[in-house]
N, C-alpha and C positions, 0 to 999 in steps of 0.2 A: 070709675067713681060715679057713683048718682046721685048721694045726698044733693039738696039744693044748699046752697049757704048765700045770704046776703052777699052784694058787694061790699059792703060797706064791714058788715064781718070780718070779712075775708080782707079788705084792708089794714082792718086793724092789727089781725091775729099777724097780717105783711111786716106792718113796720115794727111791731115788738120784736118779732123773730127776727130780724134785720139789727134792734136794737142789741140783741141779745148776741148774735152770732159775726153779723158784718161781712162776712168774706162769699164772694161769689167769683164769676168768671163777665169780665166786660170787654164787649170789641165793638167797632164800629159797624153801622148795618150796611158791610157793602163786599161785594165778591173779594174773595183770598183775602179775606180777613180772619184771625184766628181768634178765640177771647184769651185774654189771660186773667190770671188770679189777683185781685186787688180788691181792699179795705173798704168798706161802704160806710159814710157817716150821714144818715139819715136826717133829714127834718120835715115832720109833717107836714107843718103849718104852711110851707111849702113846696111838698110834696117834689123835694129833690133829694139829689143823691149826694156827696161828695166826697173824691180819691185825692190823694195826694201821687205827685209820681213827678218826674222832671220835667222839666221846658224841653230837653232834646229827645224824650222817648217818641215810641211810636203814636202813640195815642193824641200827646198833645202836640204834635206837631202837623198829624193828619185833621184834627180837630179843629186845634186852631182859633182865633178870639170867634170865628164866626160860628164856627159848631156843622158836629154832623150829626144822623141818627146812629144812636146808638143800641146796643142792648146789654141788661145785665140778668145774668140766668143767676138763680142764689136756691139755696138748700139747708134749711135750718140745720143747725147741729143733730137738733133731736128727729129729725129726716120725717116732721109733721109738717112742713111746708115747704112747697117747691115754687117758682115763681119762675116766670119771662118777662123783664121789665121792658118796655121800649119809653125812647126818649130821645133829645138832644143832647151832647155833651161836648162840651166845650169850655176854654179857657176862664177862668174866672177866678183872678185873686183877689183874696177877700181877707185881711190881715184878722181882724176879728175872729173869723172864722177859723185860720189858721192856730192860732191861739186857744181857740174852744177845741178843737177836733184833735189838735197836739199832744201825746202821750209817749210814752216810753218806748210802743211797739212800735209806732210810725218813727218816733227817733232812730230807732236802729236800724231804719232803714236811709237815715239821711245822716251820716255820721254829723257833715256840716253847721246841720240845727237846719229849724224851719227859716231863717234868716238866709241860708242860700241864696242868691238869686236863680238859682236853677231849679229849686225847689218852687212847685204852685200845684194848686186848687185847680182840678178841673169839675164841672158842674153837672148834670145830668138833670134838666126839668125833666120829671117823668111825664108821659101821655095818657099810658095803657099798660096795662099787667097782664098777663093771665096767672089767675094762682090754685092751686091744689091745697089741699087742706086735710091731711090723713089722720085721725083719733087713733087712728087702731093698733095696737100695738103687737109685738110678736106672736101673740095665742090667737088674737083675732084675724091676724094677716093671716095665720097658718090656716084657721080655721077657713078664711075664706076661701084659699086657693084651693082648700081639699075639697071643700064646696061645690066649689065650679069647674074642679073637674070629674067629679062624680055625676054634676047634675046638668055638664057642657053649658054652662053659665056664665057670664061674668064675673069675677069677685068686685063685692061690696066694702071699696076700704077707704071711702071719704067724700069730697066734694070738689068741686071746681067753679070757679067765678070770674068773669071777665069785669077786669077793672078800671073806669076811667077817669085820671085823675085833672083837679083844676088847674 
């Protein structure tokens, strides 16, 4: 990818397609860690993350109220943006927040209701991203890969930005 794109671009196009899509793969940043698939509920304004999952899973119990580094890899639906988020994540129940993020899909996965006490919020301040940014779609990908390998090239299918957040 060579285009250049702003960071700040390249953040925004982040958290819409986040808005839009939610689900990535999140694990702690530390050896024999695996990620698994879980719900991302975004907020700009402070540039965090937020999963619901239990008090006894793996995640929050390695996390924990102090926090570890984490990472969340995400991949838009429409496969125009790919991302590697790092950050902290850790415990953090937040009733408000629970209430605003609450929805039908996440109920099914707590039969209980968000009222559980085993159910909670864990947090992710983001740090740093790196993110891909592809426009191009099936005739242009095609086009490029015939490209470069006719002309031992690289294909040209987008942009990449490293991103630091506050």
């Amino acid at each position: 990818m060579s285009h250049d794109i702003t960071p700040k671009d390249a953040e925004d196009k982040l958290w819409k397609a986040i808005e839009d899509s939610r689900f990535g793969m999140l694990s702690l940043d530390q050896p024999g860690e695996h990620a698994q698939p879980m719900t991302a509920f975004c907020e700009r304004v402070t540039g965090s993350l937020w999963f619901f999952t239990y008090r006894d899973s793996d995640l929050a119990r390695e996390a924990g109220e102090g926090g570890m580094a984490a990472m969340f890899s995400f991949i838009s639906k429409d496969q125009k943006v790919f991302a590697c988020m790092a950050g902290r994540l850790h415990i953090h129940d937040d009733e408000g927040r629970k209430a605003r993020f609450w929805n039908p899909v996440v109920a099914a996965w707590y039969p209980e209701g968000r009222d559980d006490p085993r159910v909670c919020l864990m947090h992710m301040k983001l740090e740093d991203a790196r993110v891909w940014i592809s426009e191009a779609g099936p005739i242009r990908f095609s086009y490029e890969i015939a490209k470069a390998n006719l002309t031992d090239s690289r294909p040209d299918v987008g942009a990449q930005a490293d991103i630091r957040f506050q």
